[in-house]
ROTOR-60057 format. One record per residue: residue number from 1; residue in one letter; x, y, z of N, C-alpha, C in turn. Coordinates in nm, 3 decimals, padded with zeros to 5 digits. Example, Ala and Ser with C-alpha at 12.3 -4.5 7.8 and 13.67 -1.06 7.14 Angstrom:
# ROTOR-60057
+--------+-------+---------+---------+---------+---------+---------+---------+---------+---------+---------+
| drenke | gukol |   neast |  nnorth |     nup |  caeast | canorth |    caup |   ceast |  cnorth |     cup |
+--------+-------+---------+---------+---------+---------+---------+---------+---------+---------+---------+
|      1 |     A |  01.319 | -00.569 |  00.780 |  01.230 | -00.450 |  00.780 |  01.320 | -00.330 |  00.780 |
|      2 |     S |  01.285 | -00.225 |  00.708 |  01.367 | -00.106 |  00.714 |  01.290 |  00.003 |  00.787 |
+--------+-------+---------+---------+---------+---------+---------+---------+---------+---------+---------+
//
This chain:
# ROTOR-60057
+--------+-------+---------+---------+---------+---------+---------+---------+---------+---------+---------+
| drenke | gukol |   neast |  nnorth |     nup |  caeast | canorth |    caup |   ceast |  cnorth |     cup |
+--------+-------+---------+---------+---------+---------+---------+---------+---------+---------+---------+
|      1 |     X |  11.173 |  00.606 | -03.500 |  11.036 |  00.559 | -03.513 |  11.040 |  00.416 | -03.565 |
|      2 |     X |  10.972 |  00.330 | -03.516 |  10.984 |  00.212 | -03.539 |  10.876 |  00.185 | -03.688 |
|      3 |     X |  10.878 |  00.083 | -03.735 |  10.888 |  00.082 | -03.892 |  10.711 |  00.064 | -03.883 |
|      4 |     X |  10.652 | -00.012 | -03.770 |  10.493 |  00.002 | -03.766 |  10.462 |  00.125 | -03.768 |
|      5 |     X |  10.512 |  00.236 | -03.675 |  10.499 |  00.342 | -03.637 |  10.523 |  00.429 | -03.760 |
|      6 |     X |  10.569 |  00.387 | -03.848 |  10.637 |  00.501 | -03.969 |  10.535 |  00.470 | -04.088 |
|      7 |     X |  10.469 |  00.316 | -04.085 |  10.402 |  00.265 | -04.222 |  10.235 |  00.348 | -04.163 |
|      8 |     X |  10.231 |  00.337 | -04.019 |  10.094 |  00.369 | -03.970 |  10.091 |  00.533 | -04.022 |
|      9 |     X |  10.195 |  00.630 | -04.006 |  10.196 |  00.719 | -04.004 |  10.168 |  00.767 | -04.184 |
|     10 |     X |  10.226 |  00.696 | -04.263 |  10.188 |  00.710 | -04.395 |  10.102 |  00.632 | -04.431 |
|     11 |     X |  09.964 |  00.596 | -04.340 |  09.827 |  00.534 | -04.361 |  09.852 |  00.404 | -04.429 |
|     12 |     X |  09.939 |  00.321 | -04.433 |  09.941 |  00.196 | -04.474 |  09.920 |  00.089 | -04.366 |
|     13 |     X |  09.917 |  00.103 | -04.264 |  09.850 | -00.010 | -04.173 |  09.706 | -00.027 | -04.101 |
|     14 |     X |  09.633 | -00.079 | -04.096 |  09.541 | -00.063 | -04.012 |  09.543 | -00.016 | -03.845 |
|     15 |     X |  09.454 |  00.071 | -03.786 |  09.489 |  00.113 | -03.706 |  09.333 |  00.074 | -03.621 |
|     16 |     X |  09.378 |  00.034 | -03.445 |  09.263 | -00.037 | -03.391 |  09.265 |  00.038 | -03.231 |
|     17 |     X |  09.176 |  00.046 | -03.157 |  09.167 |  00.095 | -03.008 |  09.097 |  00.006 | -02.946 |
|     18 |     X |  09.145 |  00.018 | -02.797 |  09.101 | -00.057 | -02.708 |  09.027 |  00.028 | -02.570 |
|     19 |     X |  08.928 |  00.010 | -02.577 |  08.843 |  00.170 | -02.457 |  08.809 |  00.081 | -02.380 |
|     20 |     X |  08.851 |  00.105 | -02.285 |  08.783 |  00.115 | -02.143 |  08.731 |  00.163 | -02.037 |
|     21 |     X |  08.597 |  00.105 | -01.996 |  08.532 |  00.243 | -01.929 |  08.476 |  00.158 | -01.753 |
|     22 |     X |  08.520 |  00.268 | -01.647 |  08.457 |  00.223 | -01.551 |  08.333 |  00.334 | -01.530 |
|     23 |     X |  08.198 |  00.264 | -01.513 |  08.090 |  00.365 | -01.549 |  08.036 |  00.358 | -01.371 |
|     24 |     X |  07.899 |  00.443 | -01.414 |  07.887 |  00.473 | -01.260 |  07.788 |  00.337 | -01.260 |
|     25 |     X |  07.726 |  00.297 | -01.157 |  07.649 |  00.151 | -01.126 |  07.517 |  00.174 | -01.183 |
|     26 |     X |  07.455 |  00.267 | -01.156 |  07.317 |  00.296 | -01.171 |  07.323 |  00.293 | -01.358 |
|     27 |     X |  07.407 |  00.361 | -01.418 |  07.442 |  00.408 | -01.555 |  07.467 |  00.257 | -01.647 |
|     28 |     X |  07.486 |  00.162 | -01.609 |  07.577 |  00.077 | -01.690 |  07.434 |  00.036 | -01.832 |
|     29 |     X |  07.347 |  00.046 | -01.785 |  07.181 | -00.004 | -01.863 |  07.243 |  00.081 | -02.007 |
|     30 |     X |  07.199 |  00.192 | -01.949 |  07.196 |  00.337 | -02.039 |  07.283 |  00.301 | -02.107 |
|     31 |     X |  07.446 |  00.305 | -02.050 |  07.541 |  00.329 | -02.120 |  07.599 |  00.197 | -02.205 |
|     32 |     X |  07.505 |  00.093 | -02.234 |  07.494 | -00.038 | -02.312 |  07.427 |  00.026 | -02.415 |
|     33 |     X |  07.297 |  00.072 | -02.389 |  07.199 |  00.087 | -02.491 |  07.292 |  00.192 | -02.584 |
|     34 |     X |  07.317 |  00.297 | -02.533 |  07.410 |  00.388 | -02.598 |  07.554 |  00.340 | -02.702 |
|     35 |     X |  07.613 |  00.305 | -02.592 |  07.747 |  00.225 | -02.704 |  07.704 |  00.100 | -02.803 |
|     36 |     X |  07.589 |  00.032 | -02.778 |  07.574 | -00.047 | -02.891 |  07.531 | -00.015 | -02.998 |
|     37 |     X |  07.453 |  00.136 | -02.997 |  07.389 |  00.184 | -03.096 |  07.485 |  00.285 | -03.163 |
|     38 |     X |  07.585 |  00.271 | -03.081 |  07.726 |  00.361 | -03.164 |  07.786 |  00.265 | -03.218 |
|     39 |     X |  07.798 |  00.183 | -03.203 |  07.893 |  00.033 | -03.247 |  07.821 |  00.016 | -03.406 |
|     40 |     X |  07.683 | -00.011 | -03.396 |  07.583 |  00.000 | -03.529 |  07.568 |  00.074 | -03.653 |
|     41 |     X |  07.568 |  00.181 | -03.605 |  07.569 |  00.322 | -03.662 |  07.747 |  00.317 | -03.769 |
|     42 |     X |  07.824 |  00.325 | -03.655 |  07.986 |  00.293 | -03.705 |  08.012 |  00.212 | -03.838 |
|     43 |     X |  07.967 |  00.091 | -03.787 |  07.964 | -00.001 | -03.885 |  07.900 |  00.001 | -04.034 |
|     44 |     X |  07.778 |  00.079 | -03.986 |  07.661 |  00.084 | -04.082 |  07.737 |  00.218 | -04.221 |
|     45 |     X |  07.735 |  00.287 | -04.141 |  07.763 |  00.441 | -04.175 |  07.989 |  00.471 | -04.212 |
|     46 |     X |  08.030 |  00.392 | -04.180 |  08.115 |  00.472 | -04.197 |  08.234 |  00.325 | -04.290 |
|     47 |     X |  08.254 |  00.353 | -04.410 |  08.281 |  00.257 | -04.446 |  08.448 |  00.191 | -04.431 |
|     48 |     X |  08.518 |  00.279 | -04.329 |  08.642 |  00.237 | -04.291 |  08.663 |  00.202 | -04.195 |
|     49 |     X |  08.537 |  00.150 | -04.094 |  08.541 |  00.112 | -03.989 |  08.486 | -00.003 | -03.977 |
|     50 |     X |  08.597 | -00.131 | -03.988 |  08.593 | -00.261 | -04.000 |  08.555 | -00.331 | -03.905 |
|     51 |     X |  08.547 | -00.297 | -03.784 |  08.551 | -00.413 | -03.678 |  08.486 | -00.302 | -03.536 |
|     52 |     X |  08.357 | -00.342 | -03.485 |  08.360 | -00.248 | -03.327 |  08.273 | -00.364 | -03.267 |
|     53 |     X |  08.368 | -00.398 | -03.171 |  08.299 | -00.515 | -03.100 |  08.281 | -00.443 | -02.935 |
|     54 |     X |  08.202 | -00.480 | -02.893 |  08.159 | -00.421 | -02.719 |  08.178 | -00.533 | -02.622 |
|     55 |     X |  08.268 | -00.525 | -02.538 |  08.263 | -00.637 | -02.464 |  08.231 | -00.614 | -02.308 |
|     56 |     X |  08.206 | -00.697 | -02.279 |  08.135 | -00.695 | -02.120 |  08.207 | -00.777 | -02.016 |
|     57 |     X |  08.278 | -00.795 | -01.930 |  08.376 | -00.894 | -01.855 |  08.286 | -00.994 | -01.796 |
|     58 |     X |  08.316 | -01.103 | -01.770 |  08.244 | -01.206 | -01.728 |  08.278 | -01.163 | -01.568 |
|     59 |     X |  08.327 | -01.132 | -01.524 |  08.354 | -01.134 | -01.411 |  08.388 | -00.968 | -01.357 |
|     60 |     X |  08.313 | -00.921 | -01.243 |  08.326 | -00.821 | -01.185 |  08.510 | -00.781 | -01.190 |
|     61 |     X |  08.502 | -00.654 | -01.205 |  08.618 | -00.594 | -01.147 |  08.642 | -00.433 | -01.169 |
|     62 |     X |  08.721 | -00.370 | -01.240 |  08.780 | -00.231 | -01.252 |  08.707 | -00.157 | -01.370 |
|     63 |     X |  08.689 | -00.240 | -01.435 |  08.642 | -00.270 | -01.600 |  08.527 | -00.298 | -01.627 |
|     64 |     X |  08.417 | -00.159 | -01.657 |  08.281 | -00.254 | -01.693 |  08.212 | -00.288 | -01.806 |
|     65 |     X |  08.271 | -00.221 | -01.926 |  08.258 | -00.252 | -02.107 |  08.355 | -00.180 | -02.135 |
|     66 |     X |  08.407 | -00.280 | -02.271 |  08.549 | -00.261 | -02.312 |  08.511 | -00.226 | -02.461 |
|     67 |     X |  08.573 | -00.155 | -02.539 |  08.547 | -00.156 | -02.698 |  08.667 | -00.178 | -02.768 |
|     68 |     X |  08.682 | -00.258 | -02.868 |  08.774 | -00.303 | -02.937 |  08.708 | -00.304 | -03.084 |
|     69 |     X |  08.784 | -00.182 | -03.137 |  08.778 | -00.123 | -03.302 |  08.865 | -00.150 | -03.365 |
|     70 |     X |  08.846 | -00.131 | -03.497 |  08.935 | -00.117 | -03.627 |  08.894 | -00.075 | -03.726 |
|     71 |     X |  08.994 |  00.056 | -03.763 |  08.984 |  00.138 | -03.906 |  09.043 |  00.077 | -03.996 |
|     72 |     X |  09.031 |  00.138 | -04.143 |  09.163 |  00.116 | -04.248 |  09.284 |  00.228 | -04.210 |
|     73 |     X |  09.243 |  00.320 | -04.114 |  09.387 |  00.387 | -04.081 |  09.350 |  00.479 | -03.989 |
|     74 |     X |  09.438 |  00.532 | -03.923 |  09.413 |  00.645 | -03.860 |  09.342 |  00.768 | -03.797 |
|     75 |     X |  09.332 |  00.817 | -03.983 |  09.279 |  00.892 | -04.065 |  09.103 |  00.863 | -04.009 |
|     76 |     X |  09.098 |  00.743 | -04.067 |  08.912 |  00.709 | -04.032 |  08.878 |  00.682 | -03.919 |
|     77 |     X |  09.011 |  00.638 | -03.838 |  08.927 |  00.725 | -03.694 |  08.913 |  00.816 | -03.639 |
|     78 |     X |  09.007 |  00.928 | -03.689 |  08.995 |  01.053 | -03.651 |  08.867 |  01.060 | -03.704 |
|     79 |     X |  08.819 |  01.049 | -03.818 |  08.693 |  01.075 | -03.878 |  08.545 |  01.039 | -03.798 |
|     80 |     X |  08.585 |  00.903 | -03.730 |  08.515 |  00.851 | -03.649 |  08.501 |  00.955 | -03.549 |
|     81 |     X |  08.598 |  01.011 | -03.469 |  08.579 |  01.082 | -03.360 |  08.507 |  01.200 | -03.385 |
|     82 |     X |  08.524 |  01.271 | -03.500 |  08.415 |  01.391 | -03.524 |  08.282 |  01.322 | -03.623 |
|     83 |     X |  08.243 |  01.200 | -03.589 |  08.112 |  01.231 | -03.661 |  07.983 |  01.252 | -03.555 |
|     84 |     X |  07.887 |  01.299 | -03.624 |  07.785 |  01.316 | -03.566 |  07.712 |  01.218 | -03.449 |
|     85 |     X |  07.702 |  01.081 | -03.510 |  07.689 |  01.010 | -03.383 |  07.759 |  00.937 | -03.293 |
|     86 |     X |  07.912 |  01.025 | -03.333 |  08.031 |  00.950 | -03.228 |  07.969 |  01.058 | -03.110 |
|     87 |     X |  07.997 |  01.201 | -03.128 |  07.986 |  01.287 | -03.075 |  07.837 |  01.327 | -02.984 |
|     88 |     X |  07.743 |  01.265 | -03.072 |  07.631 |  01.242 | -02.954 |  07.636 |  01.096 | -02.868 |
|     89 |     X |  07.687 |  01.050 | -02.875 |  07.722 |  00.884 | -02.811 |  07.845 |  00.974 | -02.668 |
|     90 |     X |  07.948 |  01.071 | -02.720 |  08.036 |  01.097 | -02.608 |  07.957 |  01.195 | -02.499 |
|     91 |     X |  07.853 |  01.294 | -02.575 |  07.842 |  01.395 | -02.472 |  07.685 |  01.332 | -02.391 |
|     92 |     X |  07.630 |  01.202 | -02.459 |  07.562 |  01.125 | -02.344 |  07.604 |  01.061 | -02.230 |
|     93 |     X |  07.706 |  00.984 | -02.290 |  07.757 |  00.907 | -02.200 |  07.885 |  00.990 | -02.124 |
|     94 |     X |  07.918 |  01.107 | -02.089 |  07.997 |  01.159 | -02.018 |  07.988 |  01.142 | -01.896 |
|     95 |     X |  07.892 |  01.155 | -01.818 |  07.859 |  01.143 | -01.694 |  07.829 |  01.030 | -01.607 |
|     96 |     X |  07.822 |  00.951 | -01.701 |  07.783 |  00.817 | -01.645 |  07.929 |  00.743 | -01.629 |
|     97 |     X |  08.044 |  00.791 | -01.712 |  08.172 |  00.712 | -01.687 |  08.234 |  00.782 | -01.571 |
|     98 |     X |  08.310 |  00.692 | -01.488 |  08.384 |  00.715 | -01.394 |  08.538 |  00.755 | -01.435 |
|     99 |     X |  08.549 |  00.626 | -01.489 |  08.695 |  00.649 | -01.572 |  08.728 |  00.604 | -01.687 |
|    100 |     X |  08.818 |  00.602 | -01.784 |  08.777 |  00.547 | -01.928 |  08.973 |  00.616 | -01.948 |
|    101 |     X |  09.012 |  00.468 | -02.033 |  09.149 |  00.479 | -02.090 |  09.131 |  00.391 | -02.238 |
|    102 |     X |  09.185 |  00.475 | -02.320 |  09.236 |  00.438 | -02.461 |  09.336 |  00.389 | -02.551 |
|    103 |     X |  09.399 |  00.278 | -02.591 |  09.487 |  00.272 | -02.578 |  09.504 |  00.255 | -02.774 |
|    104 |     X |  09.598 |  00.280 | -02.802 |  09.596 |  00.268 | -02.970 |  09.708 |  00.151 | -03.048 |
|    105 |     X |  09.695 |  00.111 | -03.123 |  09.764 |  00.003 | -03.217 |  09.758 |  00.007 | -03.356 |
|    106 |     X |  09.839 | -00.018 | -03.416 |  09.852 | -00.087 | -03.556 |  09.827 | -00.250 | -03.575 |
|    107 |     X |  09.736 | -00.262 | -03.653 |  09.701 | -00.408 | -03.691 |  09.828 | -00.480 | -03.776 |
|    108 |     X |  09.884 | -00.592 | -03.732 |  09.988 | -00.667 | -03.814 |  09.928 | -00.786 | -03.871 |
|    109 |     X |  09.978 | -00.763 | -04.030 |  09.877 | -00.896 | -04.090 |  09.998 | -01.021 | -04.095 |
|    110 |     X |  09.930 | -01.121 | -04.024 |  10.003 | -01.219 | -04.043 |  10.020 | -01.280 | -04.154 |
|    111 |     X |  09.989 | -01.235 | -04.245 |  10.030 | -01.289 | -04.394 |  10.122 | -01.222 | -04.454 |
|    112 |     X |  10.159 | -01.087 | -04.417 |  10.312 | -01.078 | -04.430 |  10.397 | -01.053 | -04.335 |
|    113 |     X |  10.400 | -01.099 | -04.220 |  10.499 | -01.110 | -04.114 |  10.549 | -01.230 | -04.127 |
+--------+-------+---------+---------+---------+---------+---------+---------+---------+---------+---------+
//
């Protein structure tokens, strides 16, 4: 296990995701109004969740809003994933995504690297 992988695992690093979702065409309205008001809520409500930015591509392609988070660990995103308005934010927007990949990281602080 590599030494990010071992400090993340004993909750000492910050931990961040990258979502991507291809939604259906008609859906993309909805599914703005929806993820921004999860992005809000997150921020507002959950106090280990540092960073949820929503991004939108300037340019058509595969990819039609991207989310890029950050916890203080792991831990608070698992927490994230069972709260109440993660969980009404997923079983709205289920149908409207086509496809959707997640990808996970540890945050490296450049002040001690």
């Amino acid at each position: 296990m590599s030494e990010a992988k071992s400090a993340q695992a004993r909750g000492e690093m910050r931990f961040a995701v990258k979502v991507e979702f291809a939604l259906r065409p008609e859906a993309k309205a909805s599914f703005l109004a929806l993820v921004l008001a999860n992005a809000a809520t997150s921020l507002r409500e959950e106090a280990d969740c540092q960073n949820f930015d929503v991004l939108e591509p300037l340019s058509a392609g595969d990819v039609d809003v991207m989310l890029y988070e950050i916890y203080a660990s792991r831990a608070a995103f698992e927490a994230h994933l069972r709260s109440p308005h993660f969980r009404a934010f997923d079983d709205a927007t289920r149908d409207m995504v086509v496809r959707k990949s997640v990808a996970e990281y540890v945050v490296l602080d450049p002040a001690t690297e």
